[in-house]
C-alpha positions as CSV (number, residue, x, y, z in Angstrom):
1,X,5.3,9.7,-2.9
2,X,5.1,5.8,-2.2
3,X,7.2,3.1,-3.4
4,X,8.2,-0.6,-2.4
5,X,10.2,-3.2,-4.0
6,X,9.6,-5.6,-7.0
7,X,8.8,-8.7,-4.7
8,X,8.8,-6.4,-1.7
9,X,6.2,-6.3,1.3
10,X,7.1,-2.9,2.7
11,X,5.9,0.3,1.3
12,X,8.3,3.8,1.8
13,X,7.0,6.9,1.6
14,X,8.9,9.9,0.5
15,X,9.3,13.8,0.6
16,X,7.8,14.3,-3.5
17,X,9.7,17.7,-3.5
18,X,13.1,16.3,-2.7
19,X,12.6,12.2,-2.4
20,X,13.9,12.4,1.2
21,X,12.3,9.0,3.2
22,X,9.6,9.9,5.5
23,X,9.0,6.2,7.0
24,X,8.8,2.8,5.9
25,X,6.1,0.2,6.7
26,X,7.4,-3.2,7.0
27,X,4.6,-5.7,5.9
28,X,5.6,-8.6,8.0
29,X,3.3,-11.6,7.8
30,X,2.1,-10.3,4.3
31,X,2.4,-11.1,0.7
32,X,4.2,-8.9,-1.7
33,X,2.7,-5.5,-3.1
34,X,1.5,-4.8,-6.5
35,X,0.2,-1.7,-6.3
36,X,0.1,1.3,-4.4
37,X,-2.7,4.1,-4.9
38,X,-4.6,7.1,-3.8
39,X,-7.7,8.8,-4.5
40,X,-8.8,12.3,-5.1
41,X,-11.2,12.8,-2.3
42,X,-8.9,11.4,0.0
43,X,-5.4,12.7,-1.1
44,X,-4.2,12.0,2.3
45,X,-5.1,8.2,2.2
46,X,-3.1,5.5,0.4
47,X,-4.3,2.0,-0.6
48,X,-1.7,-0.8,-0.9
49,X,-2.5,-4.1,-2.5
50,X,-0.7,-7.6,-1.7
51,X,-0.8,-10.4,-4.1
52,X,-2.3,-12.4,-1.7
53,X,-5.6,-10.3,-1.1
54,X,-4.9,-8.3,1.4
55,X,-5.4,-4.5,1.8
56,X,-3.9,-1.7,3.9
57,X,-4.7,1.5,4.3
58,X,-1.9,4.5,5.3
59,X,-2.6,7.8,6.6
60,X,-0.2,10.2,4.8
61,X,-0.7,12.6,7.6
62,X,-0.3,10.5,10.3
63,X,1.8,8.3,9.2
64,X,-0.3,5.4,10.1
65,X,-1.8,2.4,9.1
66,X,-4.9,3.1,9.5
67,X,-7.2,-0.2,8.3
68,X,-6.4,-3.3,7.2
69,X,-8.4,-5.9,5.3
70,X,-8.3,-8.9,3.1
71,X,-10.2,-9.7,-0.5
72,X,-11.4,-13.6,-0.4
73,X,-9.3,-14.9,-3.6
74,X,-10.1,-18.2,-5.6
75,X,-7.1,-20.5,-5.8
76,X,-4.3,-19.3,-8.0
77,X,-5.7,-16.1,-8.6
78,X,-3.1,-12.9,-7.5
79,X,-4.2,-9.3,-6.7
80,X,-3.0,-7.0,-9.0
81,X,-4.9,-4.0,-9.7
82,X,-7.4,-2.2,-7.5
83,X,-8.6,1.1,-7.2
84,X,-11.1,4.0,-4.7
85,X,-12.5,7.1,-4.4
């Protein structure tokens, strides 16, 4: 399981069966996150999205980030949805 704050930029992943913290990825340098998903072809694989555009990619098995990118924004707009397979 996956969580961050409200206005947050790290993410915290968590044992689902018993919500113990596995890690936490501190997202210095980045906007806040609003939204966290998966997919399921890659259950292993987490997508975060930051308002500002940017994208990273955790390895659930790793514990890794394992690819970062950014999604070229017009001015004023947020990220705030997204979604892979």
């Amino acid at each position: 399981m996956s969580s961050c704050g409200q206005d947050s930029s790290e993410i915290k992943l968590y044992v689902t069966t018993s919500l113990d913290q596995i890690t936490n990825f501190p997202g210095y340098g980045v906007s806040p996150v609003r939204f966290i998903c998966g997919t399921s072809k890659v259950k292993k694989l987490r997508m975060v999205g930051h308002v500002a555009g940017e994208l990273r990619f955790i390895a659930i098995d790793s514990l890794k980030e394992e690819l970062t990118c950014r999604v070229d924004l017009m001015e004023r707009e947020e990220l705030t949805a997204g979604a892979f397979t």
